[in-house]
C-alpha positions in Angstrom: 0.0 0.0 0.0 2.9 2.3 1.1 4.3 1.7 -2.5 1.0 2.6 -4.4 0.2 5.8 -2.0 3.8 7.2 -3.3 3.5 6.3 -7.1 -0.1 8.2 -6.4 1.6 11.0 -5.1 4.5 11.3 -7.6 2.6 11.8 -11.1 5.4 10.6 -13.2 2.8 10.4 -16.2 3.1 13.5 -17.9 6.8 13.1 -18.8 6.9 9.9 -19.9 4.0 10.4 -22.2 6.0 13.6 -23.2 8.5 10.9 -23.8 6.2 9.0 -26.3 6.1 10.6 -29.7 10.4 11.1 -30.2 10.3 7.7 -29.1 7.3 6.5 -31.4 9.5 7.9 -34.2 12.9 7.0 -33.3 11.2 3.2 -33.6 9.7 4.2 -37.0 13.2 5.2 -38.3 15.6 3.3 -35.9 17.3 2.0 -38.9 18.2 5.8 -39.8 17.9 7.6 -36.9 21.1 6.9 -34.0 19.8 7.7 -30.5 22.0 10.7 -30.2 19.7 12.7 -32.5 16.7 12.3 -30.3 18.5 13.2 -26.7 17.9 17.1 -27.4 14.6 17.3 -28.9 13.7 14.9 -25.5 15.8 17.1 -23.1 13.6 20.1 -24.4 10.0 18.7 -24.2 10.7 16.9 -20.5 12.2 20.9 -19.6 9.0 22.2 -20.6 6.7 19.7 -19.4 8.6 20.2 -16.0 8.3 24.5 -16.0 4.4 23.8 -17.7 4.1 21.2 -14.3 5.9 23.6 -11.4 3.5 26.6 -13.2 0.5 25.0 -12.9 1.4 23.3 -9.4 1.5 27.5 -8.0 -2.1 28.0 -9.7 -3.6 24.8 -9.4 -2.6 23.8 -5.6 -1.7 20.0 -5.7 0.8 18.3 -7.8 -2.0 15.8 -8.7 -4.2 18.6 -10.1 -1.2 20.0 -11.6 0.2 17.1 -13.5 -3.7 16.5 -15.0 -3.3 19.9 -16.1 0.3 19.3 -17.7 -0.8 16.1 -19.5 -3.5 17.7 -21.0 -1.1 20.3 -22.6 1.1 17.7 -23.4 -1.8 15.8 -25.6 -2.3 19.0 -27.2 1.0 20.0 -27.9 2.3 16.5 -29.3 -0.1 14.6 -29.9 -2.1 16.4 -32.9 -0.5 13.9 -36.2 -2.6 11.4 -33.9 -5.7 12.9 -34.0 -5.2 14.3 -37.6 -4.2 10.0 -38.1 -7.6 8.8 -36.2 -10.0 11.3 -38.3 -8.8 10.2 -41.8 -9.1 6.6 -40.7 -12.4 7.1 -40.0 -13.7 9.7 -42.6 -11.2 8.8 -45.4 -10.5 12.3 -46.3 -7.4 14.6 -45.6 -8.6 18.0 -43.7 -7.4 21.5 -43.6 -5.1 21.9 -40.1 -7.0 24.5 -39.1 -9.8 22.7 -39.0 -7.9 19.8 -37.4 -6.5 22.3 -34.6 -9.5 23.4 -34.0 -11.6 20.5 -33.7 -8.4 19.4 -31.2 -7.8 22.2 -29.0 -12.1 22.1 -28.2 -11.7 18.8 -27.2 -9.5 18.7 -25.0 -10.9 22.7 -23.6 -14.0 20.5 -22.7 -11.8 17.9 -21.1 -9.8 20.8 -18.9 -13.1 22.2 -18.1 -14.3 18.9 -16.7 -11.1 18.6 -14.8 -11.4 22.4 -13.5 -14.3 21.9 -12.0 -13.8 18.3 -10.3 -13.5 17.9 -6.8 -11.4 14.6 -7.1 -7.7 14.6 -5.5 -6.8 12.7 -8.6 -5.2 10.1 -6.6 -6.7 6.8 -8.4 -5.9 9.0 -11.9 -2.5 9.5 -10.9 -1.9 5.7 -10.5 -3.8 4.0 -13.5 -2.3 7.2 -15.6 1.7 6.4 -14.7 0.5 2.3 -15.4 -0.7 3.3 -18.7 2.1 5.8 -19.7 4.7 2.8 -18.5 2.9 0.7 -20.7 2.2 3.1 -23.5 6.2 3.8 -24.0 7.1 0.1 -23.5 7.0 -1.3 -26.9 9.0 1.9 -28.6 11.4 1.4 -25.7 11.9 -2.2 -26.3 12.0 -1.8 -29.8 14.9 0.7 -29.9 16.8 -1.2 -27.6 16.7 -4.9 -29.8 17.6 -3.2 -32.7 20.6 -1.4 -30.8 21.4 -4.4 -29.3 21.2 -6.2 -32.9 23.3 -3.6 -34.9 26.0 -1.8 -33.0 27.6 -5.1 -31.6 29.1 -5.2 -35.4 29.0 -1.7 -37.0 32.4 -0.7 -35.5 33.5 -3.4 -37.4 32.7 -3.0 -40.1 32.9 0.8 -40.3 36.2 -0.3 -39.8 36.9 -2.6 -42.4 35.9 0.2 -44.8 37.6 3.3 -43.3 41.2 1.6 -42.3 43.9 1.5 -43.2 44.1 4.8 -44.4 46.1 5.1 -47.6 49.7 6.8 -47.2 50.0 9.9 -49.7 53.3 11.3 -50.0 53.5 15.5 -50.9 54.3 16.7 -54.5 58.3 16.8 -54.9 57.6 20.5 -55.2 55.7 21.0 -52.5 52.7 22.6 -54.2 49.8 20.6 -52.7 46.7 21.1 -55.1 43.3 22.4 -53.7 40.1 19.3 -54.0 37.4 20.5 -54.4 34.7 17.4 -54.5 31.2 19.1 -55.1 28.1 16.5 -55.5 25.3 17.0 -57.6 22.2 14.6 -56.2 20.6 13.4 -58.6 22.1 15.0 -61.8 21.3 12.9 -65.1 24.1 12.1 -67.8 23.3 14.4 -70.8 22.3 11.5 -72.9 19.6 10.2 -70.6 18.3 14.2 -69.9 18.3 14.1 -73.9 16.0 10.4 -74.0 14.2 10.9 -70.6 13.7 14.8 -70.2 13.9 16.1 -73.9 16.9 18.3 -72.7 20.2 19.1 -74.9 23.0 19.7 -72.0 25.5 20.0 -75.1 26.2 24.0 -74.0 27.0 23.2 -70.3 29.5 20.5 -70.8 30.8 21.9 -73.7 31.8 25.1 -71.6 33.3 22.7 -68.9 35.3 21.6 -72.0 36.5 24.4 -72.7 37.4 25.1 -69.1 40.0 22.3 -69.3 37.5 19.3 -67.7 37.1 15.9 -69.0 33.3 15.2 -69.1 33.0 11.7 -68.9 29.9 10.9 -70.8 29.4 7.2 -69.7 29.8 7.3 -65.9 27.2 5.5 -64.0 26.9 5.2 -60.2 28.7 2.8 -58.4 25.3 2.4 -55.9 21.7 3.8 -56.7 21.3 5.8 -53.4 23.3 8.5 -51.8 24.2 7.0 -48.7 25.9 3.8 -50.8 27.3 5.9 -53.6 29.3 8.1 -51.2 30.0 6.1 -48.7 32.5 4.0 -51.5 33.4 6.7 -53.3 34.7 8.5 -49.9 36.1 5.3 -48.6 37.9 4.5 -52.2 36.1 0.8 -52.4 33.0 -1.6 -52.6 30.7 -2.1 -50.0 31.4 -5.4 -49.9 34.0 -5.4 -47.1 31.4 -4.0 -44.5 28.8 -6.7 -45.9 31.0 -9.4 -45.2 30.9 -8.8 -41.2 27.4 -7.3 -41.2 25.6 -9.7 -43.6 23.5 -9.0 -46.3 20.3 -8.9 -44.2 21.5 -5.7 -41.9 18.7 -2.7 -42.1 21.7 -0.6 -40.7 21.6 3.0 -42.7 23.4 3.9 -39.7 26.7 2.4 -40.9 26.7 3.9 -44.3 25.8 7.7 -42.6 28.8 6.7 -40.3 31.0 6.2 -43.4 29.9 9.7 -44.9 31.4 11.3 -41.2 34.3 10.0 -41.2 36.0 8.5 -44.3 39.5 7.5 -45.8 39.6 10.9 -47.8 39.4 13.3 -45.3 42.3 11.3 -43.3 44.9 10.6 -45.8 44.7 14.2 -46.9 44.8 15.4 -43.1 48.1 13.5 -42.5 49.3 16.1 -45.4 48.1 19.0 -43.8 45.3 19.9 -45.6 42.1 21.5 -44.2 39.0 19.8 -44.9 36.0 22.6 -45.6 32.5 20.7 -45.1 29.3 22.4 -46.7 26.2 20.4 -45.7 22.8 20.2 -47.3 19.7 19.7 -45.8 20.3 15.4 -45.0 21.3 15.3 -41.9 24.0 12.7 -42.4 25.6 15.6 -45.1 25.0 18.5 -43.1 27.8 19.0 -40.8 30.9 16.9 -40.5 32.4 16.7 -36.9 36.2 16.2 -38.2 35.3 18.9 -40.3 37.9 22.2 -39.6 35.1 24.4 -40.8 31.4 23.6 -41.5 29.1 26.1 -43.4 25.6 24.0 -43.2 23.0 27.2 -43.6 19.7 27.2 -41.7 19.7 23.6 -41.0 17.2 21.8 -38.7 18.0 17.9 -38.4 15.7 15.9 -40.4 14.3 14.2 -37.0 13.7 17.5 -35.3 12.0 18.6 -38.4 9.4 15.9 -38.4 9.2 15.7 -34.7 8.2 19.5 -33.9 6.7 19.9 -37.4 4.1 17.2 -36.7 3.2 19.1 -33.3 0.4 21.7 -32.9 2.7 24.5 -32.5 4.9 23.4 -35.2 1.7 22.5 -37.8 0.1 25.8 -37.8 3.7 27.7 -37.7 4.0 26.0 -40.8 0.2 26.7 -42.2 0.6 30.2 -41.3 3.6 30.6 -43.6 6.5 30.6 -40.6 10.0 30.9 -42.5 11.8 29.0 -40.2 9.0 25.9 -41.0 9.2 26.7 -44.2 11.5 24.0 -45.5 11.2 25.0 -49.4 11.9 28.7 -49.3 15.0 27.6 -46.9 16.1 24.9 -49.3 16.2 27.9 -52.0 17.7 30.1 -50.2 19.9 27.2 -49.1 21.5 26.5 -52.4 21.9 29.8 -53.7 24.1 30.4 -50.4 26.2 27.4 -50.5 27.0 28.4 -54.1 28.1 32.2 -52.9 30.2 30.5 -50.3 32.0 28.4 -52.5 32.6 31.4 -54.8 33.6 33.5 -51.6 36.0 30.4 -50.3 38.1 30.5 -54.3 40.2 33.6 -52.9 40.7 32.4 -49.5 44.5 31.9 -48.7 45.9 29.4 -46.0 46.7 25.5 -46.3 45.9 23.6 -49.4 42.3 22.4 -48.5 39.9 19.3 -49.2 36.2 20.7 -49.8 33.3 18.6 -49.8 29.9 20.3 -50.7 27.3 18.3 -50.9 24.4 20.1 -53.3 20.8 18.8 -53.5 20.3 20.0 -56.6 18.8 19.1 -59.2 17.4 17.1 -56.0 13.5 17.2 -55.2 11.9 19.3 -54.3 11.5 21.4 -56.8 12.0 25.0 -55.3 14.1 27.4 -58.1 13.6 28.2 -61.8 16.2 28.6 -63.9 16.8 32.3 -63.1 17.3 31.1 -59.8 14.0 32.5 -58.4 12.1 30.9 -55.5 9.0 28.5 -56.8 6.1 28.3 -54.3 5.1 24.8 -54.1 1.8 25.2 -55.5 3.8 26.7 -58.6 5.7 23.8 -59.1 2.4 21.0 -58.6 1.0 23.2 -61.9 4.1 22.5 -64.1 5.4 18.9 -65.2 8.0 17.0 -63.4 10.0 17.7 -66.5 10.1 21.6 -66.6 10.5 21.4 -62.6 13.8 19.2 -62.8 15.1 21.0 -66.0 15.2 24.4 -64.3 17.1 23.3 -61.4 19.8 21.4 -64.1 19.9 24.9 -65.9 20.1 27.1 -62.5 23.1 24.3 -60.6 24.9 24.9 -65.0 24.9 28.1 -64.5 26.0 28.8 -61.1 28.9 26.0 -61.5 30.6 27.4 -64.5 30.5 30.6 -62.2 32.1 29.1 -59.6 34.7 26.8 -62.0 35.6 30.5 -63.0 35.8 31.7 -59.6 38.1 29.5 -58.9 40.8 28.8 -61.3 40.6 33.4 -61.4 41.2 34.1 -57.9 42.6 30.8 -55.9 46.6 31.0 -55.5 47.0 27.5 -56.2 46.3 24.7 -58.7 43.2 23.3 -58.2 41.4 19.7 -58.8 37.6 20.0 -59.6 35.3 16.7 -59.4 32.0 18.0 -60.0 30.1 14.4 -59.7 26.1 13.2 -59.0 26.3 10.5 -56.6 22.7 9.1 -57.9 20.6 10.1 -61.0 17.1 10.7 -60.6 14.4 8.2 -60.0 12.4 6.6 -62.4 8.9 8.7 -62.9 7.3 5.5 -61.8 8.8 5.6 -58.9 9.3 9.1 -57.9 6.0 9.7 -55.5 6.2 13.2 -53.7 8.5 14.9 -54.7 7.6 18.6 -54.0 8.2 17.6 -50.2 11.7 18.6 -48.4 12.8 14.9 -46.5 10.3 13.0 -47.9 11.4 9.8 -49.3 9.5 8.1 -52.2 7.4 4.5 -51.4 9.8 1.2 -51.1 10.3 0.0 -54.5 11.2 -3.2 -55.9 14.6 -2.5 -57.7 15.0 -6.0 -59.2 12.0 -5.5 -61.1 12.8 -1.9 -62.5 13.2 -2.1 -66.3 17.0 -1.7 -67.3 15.6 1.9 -69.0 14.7 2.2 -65.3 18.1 1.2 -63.3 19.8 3.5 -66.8 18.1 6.8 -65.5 18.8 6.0 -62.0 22.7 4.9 -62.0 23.6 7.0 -65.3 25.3 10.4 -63.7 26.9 13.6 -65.0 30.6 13.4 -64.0 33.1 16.0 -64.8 37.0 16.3 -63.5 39.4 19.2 -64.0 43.3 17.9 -63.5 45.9 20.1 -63.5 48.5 19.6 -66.4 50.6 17.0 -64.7 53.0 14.1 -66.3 51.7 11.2 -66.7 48.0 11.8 -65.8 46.5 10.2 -68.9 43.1 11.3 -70.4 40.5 9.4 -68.1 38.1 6.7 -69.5 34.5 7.7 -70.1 33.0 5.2 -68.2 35.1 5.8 -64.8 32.8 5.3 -61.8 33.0 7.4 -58.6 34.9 4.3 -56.0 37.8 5.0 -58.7 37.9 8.8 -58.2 40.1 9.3 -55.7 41.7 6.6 -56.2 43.3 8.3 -59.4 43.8 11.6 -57.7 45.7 9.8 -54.9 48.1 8.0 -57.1 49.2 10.4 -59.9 49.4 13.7 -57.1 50.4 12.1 -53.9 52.1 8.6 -54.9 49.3 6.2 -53.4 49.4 2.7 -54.0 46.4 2.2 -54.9 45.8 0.5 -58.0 42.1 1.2 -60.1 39.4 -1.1 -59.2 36.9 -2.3 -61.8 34.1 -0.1 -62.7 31.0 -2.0 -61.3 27.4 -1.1 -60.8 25.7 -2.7 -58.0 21.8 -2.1 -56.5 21.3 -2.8 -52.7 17.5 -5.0 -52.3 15.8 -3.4 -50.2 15.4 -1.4 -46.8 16.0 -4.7 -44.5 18.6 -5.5 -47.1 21.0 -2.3 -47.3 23.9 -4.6 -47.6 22.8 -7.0 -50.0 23.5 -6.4 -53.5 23.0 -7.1 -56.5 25.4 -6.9 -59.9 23.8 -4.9 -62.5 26.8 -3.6 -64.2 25.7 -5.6 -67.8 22.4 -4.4 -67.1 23.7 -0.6 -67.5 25.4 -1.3 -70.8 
């Protein structure tokens, strides 16, 4: 009795149903998602829940009245994608959030009002309301935990085995370390599948990268058909297959391969010259800021998991409705990419140690938020126009502003430079596309072994360009050299790397349980 009495007098319930929805979507995404991106949004809503509990406590009297009071703001605050869930399963339509809100915040008034005017001690509430909130955070709990359990006890390893040993690069004989400057285009076509998919001649652009000294390599095609694979080899200078070997081929872990994008064999063996490494972020949280990184430029950036979490709250919902910038993800997404392409320009004339600078662009990337003038398009701009006209506009703006910045940077850097400008993906199939006027959302699961070969062309076919100082023995590179072999070139010929070039090979990963598990599609892409 003694130990009911103090669980009735200690109302525990309102924080751990605080708890409930970063934990409800940490389990939903546990596969992406490491538990250190959900400690802060936590810390925040159990602060507020306590200042919302010890404010109510002054007005209300009793910590049993006042924990009533907090949970009902807690509901309200949190819980509104529920409610918004629960009235489409029942009426089968979508509605306005306003309405939604509305119909919400009434509710739970009437439930308050109830409450107000009760003469109950809330005793017996208090205990059956902590029961229910242990049990209502017990599955997302245990959840977390067996897949934690499951993963980490071999992702070291085989982080490991793809990051180590890191290859030993010895300086030029003159001393002159050139500048790398590695910029990734998501989901930029090869010009002959934007000619056969998207009715687009890129002759002008690549013929002006020509001209600029590049080699265009017109046959490239993705090593991997999603960002995290592609650049996860490409920045670790190898297949994949090494980490599948201790992981398995049945491993969900996207963890692993966002580890991998963090911290990588390129940033090392260019460290152990002295080079700084410049990181400029996009959007995707395991791209937008690097922690071994000696500067990070990653503008206006809320992680993907804080996005969702607040932006499926009350507060966060109408913020958004009511045209808040700061929850307006597409305006920030243009403005994004226009300032990450200023930066770069700024960074040309900036003096110091040779540097390694990684900028990761989503552009031509969904959603679709510039024309080709570089103007901001409202969302219900781009719904009116085709899918075709939306991508095309973003290829044209990312041309234009990259021959200004290949200008910028061969005018006013004082040293040689090496320019990959590379897509680490091409774009996905239109059947397959979904949503694509949404910032973060993915589209549906699809079935890659049953995508046409037109299909798997689109997706793994990618622009890839490469300026190379004039240097002895660099010989003019093969149009159909794949990203894993990149740096591996760059390594040898400037910094005397052994590391000989792998075979260019295509591979597509199964599925979502099966990140790891791939299949070879290189004859498929010929």
């Amino acid at each position: 009795m003694l130990g009911q009495a103090k669980i009735g007098t200690w109302p525990l319930y309102p924080f751990v149903f605080a708890a409930h929805p970063v934990l409800a979507l940490l389990l939903n995404n546990v596969s992406k998602v490491p538990l250190s991106e959900a400690v802060w949004p936590l810390l925040i809503i159990e602060g507020l829940a306590l200042l919302v509990l010890v404010a109510s406590r002054m007005i209300s009297g009793t910590w049993q009245r006042a924990a009533i009071h907090t949970f009902l703001i807690v509901v309200l605050t949190l819980f509104l994608q529920r409610f918004e869930d629960a009235l489409k399963a029942v009426f089968d339509e979508d509605f306005n959030i306003w309405i939604v809100s509305t119909v919400w915040i009434t509710l739970l008034f009437l439930v308050w009002h109830f409450v107000r005017r009760s003469k109950s001690d809330f005793r017996t509430a208090t205990l059956a309301l902590n029961a229910a909130a242990i049990l209502f955070v017990a599955v997302p709990i245990f959840g977390v935990g067996w897949h934690n359990w499951q993963v980490l006890k071999v992702q070291s390893a085989a982080v490991t085995a793809m990051n180590r040993p890191v290859p030993a690069l010895t300086a030029p004989a003159d001393g002159a370390k050139p500048d790398i400057w590695y910029i990734v285009l998501d989901r930029y076509a090869r010009a002959d599948v934007l000619k056969s998919h998207y009715n687009f001649d890129n002759k002008n652009f690549l013929d002006a990268l020509t001209s600029k000294g590049f080699q265009v390599l017109d046959k490239s095609t993705a090593n991997y058909q999603r960002t995290a694979h592609s650049l996860a080899s490409t920045l670790n200078l190898d297949y994949l297959d090494k980490a599948s070997k201790i992981t398995g081929d049945k491993t969900p872990d996207w963890i692993l391969l966002y580890r991998l994008l963090e911290d990588f064999k390129v940033w090392r063996a260019l460290k152990s010259l002295g080079y700084k490494y410049d990181h400029l972020g996009s959007w995707w949280t395991p791209t937008a800021v690097n922690k071994y990184a000696d500067r990070n430029f990653s503008w206006n950036v809320m992680p993907t998991f804080e996005r969702f979490l607040w932006g499926h709250s009350l507060p966060g919902g109408l913020a958004g409705a009511a045209g808040w910038r700061k929850m307006d993800y597409r305006q920030l997404q243009c403005e994004r990419a226009s300032r990450k392409f200023d930066h770069l320009e700024n960074m040309a004339a900036d003096e110091g140690p040779a540097r390694f600078v990684f900028a990761h662009f989503l552009m031509p990337h969904p959603p679709f938020v510039l024309r080709a003038d570089g103007s901001c398009l409202s969302e219900s701009d781009a719904r009116s126009r085709s899918r075709r006209d939306n991508y095309i506009d973003q290829v044209e703006y990312t041309n234009q502003r990259l021959l200004d910045l290949v200008s910028d940077i061969r005018a006013r850097s004082n040293r040689q430079s090496i320019i990959i400008l590379q897509a680490d993906e091409g774009p996905w199939p239109a059947s397959t596309a979904g949503d694509e006027h949404t910032a973060g959302m993915d589209t549906t699961p699809v079935k890659w072994r049953t995508l046409t070969d037109e299909d798997l062309l689109e997706k793994q076919a990618i622009f890839h360009a490469i300026y190379l100082p004039e240097k002895k023995g660099v010989e003019k590179l093969p149009a159909t050299m794949t990203p894993v072999n990149t740096f591996r070139l760059i390594f040898r010929h400037w910094f005397g790397a052994n590391l000989p070039v792998l075979s260019d090979e295509n591979y597509i990963y199964l599925n979502n349980n099966r990140v790891l598990g791939f299949d070879r599609v290189t004859d498929r892409l010929k």
